[in-house]
Every structure is written in C-alpha cells, then in structure tokens.
GUVEXNU-895792 format. One line per 5 residues: number of its first residue (from 1); for each residue z, x, y of N, C-alpha, C, CB. Coordinates in steps of 0.1 Angstrom, whole numbers, always signed. Each point is the difference from the previous one (the first is absolute). Glycine has a CB too. Layout:
N
NUM = Z,X,Y,Z,X,Y,Z,X,Y,Z,X,Y; ...
END
This chain:
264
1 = +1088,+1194,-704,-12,+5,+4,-4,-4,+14,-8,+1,-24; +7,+6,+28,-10,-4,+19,-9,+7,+4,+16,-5,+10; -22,-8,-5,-14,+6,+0,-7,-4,+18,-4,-6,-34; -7,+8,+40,-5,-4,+9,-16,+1,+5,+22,+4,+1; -24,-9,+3,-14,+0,+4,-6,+10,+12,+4,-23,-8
6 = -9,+32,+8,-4,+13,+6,-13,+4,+0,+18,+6,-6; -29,-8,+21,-9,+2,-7,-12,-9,-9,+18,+15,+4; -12,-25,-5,-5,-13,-2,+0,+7,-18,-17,-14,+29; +26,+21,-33,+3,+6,-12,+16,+0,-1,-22,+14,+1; +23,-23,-13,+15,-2,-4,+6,+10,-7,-4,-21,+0
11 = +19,+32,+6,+2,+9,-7,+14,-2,-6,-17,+15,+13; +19,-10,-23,+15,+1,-6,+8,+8,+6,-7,-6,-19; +19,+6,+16,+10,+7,+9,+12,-1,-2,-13,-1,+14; +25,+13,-15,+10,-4,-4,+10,+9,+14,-9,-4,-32; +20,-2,+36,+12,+10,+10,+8,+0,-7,-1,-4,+21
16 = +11,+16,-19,+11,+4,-10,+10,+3,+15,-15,+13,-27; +26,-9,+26,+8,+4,+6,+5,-5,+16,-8,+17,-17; +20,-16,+25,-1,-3,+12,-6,+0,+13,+13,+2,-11; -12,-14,+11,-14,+0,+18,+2,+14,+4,+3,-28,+16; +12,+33,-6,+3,+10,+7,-7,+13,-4,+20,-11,+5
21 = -22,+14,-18,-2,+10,-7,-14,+5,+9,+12,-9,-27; -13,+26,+22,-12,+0,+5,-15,-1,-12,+15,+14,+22; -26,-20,-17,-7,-5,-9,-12,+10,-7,+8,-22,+12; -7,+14,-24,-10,+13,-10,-10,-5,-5,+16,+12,-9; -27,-13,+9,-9,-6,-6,-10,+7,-13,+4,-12,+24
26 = -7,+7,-33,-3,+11,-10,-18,-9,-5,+34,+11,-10; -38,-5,+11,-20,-1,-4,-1,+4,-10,-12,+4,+18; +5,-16,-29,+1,+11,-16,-13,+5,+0,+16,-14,-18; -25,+19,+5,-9,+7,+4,-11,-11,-13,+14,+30,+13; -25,-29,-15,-14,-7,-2,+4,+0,-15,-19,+9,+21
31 = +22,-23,-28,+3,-7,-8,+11,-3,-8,-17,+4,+5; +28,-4,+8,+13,-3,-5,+5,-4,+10,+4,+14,-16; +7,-25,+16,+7,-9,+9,+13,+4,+1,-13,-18,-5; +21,+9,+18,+13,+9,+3,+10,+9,-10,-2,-17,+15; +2,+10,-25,+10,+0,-12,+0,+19,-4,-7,-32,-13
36 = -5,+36,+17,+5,+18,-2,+10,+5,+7,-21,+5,-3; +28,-12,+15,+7,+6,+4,+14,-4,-1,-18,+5,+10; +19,-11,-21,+14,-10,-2,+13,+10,-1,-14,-20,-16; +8,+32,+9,+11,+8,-7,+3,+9,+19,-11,+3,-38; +4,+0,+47,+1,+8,+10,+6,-9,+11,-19,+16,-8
41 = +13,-28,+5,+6,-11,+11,+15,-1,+0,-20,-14,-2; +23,+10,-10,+13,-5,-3,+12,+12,+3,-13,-15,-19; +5,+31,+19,+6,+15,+3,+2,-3,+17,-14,+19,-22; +8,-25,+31,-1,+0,+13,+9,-12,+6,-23,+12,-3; +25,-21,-4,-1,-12,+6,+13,-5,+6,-17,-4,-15
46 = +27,+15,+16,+12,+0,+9,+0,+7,+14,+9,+0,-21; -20,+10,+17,-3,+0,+14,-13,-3,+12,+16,+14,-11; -22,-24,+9,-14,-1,+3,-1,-14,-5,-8,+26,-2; +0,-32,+12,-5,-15,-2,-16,-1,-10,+11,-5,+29; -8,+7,-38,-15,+2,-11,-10,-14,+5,+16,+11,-27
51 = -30,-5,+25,-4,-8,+5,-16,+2,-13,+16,-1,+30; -19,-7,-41,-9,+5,-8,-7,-14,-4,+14,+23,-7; -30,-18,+9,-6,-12,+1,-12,+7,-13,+7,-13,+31; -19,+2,-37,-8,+2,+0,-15,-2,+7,+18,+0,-14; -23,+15,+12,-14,-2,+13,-8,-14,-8,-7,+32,+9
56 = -4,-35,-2,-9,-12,-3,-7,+11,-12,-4,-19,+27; +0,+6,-38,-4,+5,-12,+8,+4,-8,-15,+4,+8; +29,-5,-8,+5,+7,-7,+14,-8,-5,-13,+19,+11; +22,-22,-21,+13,-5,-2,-1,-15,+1,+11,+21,+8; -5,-31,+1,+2,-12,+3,-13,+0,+12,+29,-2,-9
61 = -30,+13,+12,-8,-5,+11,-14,-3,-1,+15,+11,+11; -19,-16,+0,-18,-6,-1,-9,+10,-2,+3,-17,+16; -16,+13,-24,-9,+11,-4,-11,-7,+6,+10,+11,-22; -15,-7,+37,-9,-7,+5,-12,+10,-5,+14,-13,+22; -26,+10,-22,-13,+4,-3,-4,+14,+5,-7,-24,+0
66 = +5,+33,-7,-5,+16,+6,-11,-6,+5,+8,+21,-16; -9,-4,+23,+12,+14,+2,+10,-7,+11,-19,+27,-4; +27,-17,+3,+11,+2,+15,-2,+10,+8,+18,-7,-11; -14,+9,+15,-1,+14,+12,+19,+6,+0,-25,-13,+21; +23,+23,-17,+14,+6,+3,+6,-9,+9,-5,+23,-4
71 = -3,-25,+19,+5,-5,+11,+4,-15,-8,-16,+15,+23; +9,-23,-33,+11,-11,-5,+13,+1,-3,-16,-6,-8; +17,+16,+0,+15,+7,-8,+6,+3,+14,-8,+14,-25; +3,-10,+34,+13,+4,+13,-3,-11,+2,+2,+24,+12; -5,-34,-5,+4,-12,+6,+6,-10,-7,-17,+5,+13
76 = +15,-1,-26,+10,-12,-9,+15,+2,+5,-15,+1,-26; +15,+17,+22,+12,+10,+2,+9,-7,+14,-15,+26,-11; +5,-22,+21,+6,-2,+12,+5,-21,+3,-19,+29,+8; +12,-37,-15,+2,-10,+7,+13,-1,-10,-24,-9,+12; +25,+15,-26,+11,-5,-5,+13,+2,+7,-12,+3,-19
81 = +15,+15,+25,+11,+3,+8,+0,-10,+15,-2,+27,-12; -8,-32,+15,-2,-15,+12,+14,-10,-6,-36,-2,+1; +24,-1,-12,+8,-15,-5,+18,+3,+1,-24,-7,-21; +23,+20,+19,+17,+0,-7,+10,+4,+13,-8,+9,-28; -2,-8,+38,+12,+5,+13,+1,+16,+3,+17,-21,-7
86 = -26,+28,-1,+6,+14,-7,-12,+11,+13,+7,-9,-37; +4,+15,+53,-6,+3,+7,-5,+15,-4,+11,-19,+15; -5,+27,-24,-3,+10,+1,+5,+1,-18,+2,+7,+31; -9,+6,-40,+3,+0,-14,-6,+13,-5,+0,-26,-4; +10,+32,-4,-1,+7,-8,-13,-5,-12,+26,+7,+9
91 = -35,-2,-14,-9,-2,-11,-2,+12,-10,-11,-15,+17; +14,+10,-28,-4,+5,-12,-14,-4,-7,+25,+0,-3; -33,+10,+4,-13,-5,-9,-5,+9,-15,-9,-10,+27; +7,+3,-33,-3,+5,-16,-19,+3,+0,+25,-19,-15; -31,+31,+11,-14,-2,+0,-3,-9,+15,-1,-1,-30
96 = -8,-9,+25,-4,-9,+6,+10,-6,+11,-15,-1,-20; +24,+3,+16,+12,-8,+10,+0,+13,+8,+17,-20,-15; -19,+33,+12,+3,+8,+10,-15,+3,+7,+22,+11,-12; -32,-19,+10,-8,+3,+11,+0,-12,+13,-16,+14,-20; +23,-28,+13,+4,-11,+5,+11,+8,+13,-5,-18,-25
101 = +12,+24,+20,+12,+4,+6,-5,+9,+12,+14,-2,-22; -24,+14,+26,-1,+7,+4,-8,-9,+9,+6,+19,-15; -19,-29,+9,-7,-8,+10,+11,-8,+10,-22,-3,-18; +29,+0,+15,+14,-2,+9,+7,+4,+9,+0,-3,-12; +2,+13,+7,+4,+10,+10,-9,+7,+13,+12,+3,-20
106 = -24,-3,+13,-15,+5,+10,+1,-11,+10,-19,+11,-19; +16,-27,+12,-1,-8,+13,+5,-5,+9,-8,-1,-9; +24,+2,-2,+15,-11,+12,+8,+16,-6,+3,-41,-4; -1,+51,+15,+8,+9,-5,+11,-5,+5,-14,+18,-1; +19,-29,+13,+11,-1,+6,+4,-5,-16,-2,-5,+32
111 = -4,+0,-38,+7,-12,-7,+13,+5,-15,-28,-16,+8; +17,+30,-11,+4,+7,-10,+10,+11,+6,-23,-6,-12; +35,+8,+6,+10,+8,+0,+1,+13,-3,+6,-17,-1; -12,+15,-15,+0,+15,-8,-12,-7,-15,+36,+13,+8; -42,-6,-8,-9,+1,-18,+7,+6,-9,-21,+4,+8
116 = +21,-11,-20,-1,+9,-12,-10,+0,-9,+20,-1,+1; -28,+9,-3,-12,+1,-5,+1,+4,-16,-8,+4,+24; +8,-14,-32,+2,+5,-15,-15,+3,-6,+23,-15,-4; -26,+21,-3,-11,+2,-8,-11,-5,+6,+11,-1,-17; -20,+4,+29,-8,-3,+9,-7,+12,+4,+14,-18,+6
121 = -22,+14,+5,-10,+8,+7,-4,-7,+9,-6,+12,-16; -1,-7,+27,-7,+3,+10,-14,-11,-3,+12,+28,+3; -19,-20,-14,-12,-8,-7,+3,+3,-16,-20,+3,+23; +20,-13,-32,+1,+1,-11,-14,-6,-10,+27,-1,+10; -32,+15,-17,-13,-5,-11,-12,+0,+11,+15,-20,-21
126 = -22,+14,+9,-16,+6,+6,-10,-10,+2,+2,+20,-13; -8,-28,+19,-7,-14,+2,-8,+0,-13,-1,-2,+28; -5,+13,-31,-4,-1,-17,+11,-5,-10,-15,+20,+5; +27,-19,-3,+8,+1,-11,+8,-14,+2,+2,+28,-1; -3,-33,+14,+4,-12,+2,-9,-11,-5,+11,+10,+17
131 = -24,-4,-16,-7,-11,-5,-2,-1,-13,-9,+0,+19; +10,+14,-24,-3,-1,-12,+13,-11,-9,-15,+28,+3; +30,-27,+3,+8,-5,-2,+2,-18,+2,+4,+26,+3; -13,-28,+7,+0,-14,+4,-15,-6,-8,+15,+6,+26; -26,+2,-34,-8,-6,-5,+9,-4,-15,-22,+12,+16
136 = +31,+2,-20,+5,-6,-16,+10,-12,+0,-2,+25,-9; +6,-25,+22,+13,-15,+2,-9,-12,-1,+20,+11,+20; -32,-13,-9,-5,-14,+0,-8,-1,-14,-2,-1,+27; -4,+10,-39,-2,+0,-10,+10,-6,-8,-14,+16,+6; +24,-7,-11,+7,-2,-8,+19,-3,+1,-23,+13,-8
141 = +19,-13,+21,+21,-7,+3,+4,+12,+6,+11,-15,-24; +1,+15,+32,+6,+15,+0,+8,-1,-14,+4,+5,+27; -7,-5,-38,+6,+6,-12,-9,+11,-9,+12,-22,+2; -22,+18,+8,-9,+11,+0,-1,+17,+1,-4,-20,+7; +14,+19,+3,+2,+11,+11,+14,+6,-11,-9,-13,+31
146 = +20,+2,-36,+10,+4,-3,+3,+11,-5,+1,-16,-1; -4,+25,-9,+2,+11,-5,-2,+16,+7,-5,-18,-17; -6,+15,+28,+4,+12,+5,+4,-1,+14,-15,+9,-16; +20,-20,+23,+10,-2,+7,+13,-1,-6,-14,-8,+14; +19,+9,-22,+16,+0,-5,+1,+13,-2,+3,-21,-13
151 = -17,+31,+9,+4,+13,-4,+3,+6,+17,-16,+3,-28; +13,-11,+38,-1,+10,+10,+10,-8,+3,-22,+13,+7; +29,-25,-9,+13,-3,+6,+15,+7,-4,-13,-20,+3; +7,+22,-15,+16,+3,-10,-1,+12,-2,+5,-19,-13; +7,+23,+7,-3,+18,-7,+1,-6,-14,+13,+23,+17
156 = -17,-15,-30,+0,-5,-10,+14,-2,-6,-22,+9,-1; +34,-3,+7,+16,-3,-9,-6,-13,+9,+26,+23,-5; -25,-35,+11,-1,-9,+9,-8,-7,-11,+2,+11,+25; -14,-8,-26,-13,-7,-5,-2,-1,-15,-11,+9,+21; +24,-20,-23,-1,-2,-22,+4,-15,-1,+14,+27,-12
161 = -23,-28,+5,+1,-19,-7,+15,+0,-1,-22,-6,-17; +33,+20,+9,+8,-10,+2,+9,+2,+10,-4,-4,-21; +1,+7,+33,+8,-1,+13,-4,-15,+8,-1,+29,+1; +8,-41,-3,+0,-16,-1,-4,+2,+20,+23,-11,-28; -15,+20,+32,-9,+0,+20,-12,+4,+0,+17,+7,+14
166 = -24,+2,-23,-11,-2,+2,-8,-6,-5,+4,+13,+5; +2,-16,-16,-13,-16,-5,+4,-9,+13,+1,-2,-33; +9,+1,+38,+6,-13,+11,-12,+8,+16,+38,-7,-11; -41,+17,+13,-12,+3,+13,-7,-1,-3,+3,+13,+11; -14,-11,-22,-12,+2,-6,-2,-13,-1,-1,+21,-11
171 = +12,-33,+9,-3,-13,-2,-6,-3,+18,+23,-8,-25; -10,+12,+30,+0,-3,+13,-16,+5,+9,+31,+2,-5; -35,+7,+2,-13,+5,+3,-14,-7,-6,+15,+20,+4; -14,-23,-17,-14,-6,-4,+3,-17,+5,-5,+18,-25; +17,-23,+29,-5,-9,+4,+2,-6,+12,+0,+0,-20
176 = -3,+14,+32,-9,+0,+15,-7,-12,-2,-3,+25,+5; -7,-31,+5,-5,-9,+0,-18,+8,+4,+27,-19,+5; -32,+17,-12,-15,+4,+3,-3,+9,+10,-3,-21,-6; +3,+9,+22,-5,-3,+10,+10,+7,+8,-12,-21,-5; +25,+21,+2,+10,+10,+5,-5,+12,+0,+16,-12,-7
181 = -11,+17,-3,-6,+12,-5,-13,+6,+2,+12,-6,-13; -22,+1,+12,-12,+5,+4,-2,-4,+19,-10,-5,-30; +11,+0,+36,+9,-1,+14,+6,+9,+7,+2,-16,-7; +7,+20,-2,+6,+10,+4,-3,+17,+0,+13,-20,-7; -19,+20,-7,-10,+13,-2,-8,+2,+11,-1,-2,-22
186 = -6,-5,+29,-10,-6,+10,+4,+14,+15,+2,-35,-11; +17,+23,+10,+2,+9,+15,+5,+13,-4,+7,-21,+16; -5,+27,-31,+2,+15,+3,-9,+5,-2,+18,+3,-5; -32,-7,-1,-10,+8,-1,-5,+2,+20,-7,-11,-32; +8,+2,+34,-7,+2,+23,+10,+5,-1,-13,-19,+17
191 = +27,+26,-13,+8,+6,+5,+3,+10,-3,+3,-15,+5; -9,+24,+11,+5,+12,+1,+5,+5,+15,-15,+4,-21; +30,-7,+18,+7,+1,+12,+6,+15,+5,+4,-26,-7; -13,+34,+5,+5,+18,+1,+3,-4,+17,-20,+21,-21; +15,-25,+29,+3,+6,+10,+10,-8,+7,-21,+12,-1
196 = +17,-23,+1,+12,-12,-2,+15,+5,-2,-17,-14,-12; +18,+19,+0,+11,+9,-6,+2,+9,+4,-2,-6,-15; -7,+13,+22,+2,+13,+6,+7,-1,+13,-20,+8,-12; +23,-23,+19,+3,+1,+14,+12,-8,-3,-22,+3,+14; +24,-4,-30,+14,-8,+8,+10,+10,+3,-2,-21,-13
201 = +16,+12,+16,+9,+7,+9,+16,-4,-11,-17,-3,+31; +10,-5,-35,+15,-7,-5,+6,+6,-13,-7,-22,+9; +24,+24,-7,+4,+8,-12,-4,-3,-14,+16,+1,+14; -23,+7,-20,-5,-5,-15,+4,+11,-9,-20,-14,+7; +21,+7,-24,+8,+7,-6,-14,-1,-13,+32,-5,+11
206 = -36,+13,-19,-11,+0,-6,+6,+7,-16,-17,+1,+26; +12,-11,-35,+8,+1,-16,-13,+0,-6,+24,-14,-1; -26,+24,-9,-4,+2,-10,+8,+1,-14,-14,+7,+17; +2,-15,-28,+5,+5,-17,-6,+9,-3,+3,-19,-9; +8,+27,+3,-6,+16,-4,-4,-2,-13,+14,+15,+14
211 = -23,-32,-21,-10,-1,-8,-8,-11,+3,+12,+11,-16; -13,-15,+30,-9,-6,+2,-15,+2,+2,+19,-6,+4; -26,-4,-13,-12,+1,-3,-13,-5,+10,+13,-2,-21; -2,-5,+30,-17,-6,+9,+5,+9,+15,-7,-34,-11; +21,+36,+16,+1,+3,+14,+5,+17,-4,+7,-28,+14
216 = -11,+38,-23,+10,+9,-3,+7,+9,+14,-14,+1,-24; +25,+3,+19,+8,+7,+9,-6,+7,+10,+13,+1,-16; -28,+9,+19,-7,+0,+7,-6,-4,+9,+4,+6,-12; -9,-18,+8,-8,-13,+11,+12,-3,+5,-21,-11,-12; +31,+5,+9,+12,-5,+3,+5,+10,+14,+6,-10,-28
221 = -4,+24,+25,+2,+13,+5,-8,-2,+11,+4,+15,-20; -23,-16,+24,-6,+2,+5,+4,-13,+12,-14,+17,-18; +13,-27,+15,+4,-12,+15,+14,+4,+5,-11,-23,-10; +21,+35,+5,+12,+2,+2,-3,+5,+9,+10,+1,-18; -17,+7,+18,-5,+13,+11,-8,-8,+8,-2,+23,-14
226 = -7,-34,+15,+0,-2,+14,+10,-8,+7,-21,+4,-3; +33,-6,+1,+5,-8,+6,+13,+7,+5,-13,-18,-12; +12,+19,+26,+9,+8,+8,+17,+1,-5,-18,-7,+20; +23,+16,-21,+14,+0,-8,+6,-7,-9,+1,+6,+16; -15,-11,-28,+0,-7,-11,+13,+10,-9,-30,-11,+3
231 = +37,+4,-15,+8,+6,-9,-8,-3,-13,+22,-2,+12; -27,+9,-25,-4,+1,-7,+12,+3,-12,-22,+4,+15; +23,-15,-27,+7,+7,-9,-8,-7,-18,+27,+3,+23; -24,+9,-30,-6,-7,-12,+10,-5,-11,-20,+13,+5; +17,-25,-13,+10,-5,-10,-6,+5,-9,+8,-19,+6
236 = +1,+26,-15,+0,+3,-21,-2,-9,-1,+15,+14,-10; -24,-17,-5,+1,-8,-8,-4,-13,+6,+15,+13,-12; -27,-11,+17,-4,-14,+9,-15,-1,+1,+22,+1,+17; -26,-11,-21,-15,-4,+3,-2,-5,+13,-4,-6,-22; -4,-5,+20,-7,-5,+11,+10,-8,+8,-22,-1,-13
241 = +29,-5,+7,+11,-12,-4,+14,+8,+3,-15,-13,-21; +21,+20,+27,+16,+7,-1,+8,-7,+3,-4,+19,+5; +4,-34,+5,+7,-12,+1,+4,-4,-10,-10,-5,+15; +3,+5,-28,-2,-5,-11,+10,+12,-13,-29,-13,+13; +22,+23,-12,+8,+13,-5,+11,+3,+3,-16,+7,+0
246 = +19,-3,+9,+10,+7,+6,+4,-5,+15,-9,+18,-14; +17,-32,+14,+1,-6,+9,+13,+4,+6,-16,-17,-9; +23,+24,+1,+16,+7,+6,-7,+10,+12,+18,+2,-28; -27,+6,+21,-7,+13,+10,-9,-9,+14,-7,+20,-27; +3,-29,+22,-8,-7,+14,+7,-3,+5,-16,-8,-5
251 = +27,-1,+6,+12,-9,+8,+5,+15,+5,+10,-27,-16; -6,+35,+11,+11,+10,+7,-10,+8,+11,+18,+4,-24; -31,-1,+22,-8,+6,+5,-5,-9,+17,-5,+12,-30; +4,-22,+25,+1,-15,+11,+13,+2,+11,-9,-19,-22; +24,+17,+16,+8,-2,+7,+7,+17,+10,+3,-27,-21
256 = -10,+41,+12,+1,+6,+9,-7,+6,+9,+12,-1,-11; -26,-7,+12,-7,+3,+9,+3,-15,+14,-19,+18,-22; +21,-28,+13,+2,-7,+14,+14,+0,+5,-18,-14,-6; +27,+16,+0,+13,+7,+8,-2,+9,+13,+9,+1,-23; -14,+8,+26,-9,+2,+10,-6,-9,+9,-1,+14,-13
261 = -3,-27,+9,-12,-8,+10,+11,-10,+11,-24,-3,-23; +18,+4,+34,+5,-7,+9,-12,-11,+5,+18,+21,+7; -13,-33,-8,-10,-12,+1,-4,-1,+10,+8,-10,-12; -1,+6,+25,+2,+2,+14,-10,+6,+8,+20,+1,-7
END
C-alpha cells in the first residue's frame, strides 16, 4: 500500500505497470474506492502506467470534516500526478470521478491528455436531492441510502444476494465513512460545470449504461454534446457501475479510444 500526504490530506494510492508507459489514471465515483477498477486495470496494464488512488473520504484515505468542494477533488487529483513525476495523463473518471476529471482538464488542460468520461455529467442531481440525500446519511449511516443506490448502480441480473460481488460492493459502499460521503455529496451538489465543459478542447470519450439509474444514457448524451469532437458510446447490460459489469466492454472501449492519443 502507498500512501502520501496531499493537501495536508493523506491519500491512498496504488501504480501498476512501467514508468515508460504512458500514464492512466482512473477516479472512482462517490462511495467506492479504487478496487472497482481491478477487473479494467488489470485489462490495461500492459500498456499504460495505472495510476489509481482513493479521493479523500473515501477507501484508505483521510476523511477530513465536510463539505469538500470539487476544487478539493481536483487539487488532491492534481498534486497526486505532482507527487509521482506524472507531467502529462490520460484520466478516467467514474460519476464523481468524472466531474473530478473534467475540473482537470478545465484548469491544468496542459496537464490532461485525453478524458474518459464514464457515467457522468456536466452537473449531476438536484441541490434538493443532494440534500435530501446528505440529511438521511448524517441521520442514519450511508446504509441508509443503500437500497436505492444499488438499484441505480446495478441492473437486476447484477443485483441478487446470491451474486457474492455484490454483496462484496454494497459491503464496500455502506461502509464509506460518514464525513466522506456526506463531503463529498457536498461538492456534487455546488457543481455545475456546463460551461467549463463546454470549452474544453481535450480529446474525450463519454460512456454510458444503457441501465443506468442516476447518470442515464441521455444526461450522459447531453455533456457529450458539449464537448467539442467528444465520442459517445453506450454499454448493454450496465448500470451505474460498467467497470464493475462489464469491464471486458470498458477496457476495450478505453484502449481504442486512446490508441489514437498522442501525449506529446
């Protein structure tokens, strides 16, 4: 495990593959730690320097006191690719990791190479709906929340006691840490980065689950369209989660869009 101090916030962090490689960095999305991308990493990791951490609040890492702001999540983002030498990077962001990802690109575009934007948006949910979501967590746990965030992560072949990975996420999600979690809700409820997103420039590749429940293929669709010679494609049989689902279709969908990318 390695870890560092960022931020005066200690984050977890894992590298996979050769320095030379060119580097990938992958953002998971609001109450799950690196480990969703084990099965997509491991698909990549011959050609590409993996670089997968968890944001603050979340996994091994520090759950300092809400709220956060987005601009935290990018500056964690950005001082981690600091710490590691990493002048320029490809980014993968999930949900939340794809609004991390795009604030990224808006502020250090030199820094960012190419996006892939999985199950994301522009602006995601409704400051009503965030709060209403962040009053039932500081009440009653995020185990609170569980049941109708699994229905919008999973599709139901996916979503059965006796499928042993999803009892293994749903574990992995109720036990977010509070302060994480509600922190984090914080910076997607303030963020709406339409126009932000509307000016970037950098090659981006934009994934939707054609059963996802919180970003559907539409919203997903709509940040597609503002972003200048964006690629839009949608996964079967995929929720919120297709890293998770259908991680053959994500990795392949990854490696032929950045086959194309020149770092440089």
């Amino acid at each position: 495990m390695a870890f560092a101090r960022l931020n005066s916030v200690v984050l977890h962090y894992e590298v996979s593959g050769a320095k030379e490689l060119p580097p990938l960095v992958f953002s998971n999305s609001l109450g799950t730690d690196f480990r969703i991308w084990d099965a997509v990493a491991e698909r990549l990791s011959n050609r590409y320097r993996i670089v997968r951490y968890d944001k603050r609040g979340h996994g091994l890492s520090e759950a300092p006191p809400p709220p956060y702001a987005l601009t935290d999540h990018v500056a964690d983002l950005t001082a981690l690719i600091d710490h590691l030498d990493i002048e320029k990077t490809a980014v993968v962001g999930l949900s939340v990791g794809g609004l991390i990802a795009q604030g990224a690109a808006a502020l250090h575009p030199e820094r960012i190479a190419a996006l892939v934007l999985s199950n994301t948006a522009h602006k995601i949910g409704t400051e009503a709906s965030w709060n209403e979501r962040i009053a039932a967590v500081k009440t009653g746990g995020v185990g609170a929340v569980a049941d109708i965030v699994m229905q919008r992560w999973f599709t139901p072949a996916y979503r059965r006691p006796d499928n042993a990975d999803f009892v293994g996420y749903l574990a992995m999600f109720t036990r977010t840490p509070v302060d994480g979690y509600v922190g984090t809700c914080a910076s997607v409820r303030d963020c709406d980065l339409t126009e932000s997103t509307r000016a970037l420039k950098v090659p981006t590749l934009c994934i939707a689950g054609d059963q996802d429940g919180t970003t559907p293929p539409e919203i997903v669709r709509s940040m597609a369209e503002l972003i200048r010679n964006s690629e839009f494609r949608i996964i079967p049989d995929a929720g919120h989660i297709p890293c998770v689902e259908q991680p053959e279709a994500v990795a392949g969908l990854i490696a032929m869009f950045l086959g194309n990318i020149r770092y440089g």
